[in-house]
N, C-alpha and C positions, 0 to 999 in steps of 0.2 A: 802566344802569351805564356810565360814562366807558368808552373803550377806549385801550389805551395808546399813545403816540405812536407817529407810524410802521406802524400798523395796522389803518390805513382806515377806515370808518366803514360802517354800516348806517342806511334812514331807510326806513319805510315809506311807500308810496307810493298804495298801493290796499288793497284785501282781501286780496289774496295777490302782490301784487307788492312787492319793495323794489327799490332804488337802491343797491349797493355804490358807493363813491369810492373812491381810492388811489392812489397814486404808483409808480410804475418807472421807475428812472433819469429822476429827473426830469422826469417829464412827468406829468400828472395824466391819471386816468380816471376813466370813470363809464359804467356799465352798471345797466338794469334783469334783476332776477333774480324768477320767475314762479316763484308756490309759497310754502314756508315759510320764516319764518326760519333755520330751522337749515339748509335749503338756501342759503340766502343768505351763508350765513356762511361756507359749507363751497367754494361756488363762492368768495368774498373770500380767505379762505385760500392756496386754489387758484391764483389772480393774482396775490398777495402770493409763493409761493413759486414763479412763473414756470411754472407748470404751467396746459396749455389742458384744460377739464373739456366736456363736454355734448357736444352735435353735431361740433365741433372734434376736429380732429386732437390727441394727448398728443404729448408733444415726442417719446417710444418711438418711435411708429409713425411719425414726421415722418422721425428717423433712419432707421428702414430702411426706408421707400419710398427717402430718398434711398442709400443703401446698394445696394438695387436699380438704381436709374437709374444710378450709377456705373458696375456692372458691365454694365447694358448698351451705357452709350456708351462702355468701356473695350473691349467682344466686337466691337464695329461700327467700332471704331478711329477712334471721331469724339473719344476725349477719354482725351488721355495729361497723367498727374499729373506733376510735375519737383518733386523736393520738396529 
């Protein structure tokens, strides 16, 4: 089945490998994804709505590591904000 514009595409590649494609801001990708279709689809998603899945940091934990690191270079007086 066709998938609708704007929504990347799925191509099998092996036995249980696929190839997601897709756009963000303009720039195309393409990653292989290990395992099933419906994994593959669900990592596509995933990319498509700007969220990192599998081994990768999620954008959550990216904020409060960096959240952490603030407050320690704000305690050690190496980094004052001027907003």
């Amino acid at each position: 089945m066709k998938r609708e514009y704007g929504t990347g595409s799925i191509n099998r590649r092996g036995k249980q490998s696929w190839r997601i494609r897709y756009r963000s801001n303009g720039e195309r990708f393409a990653e292989t994804v290990r395992g099933t279709r419906s994994k593959a689809e669900k990592v596509l998603q995933a990319r498509l709505n700007g969220v990192v899945v599998d081994e990768e940091l999620t954008i959550l934990e990216s904020a409060q590591i960096m959240k952490k690191i603030i407050v320690l270079l704000k305690s050690r007086k190496i980094l004052t904000i001027v907003l």
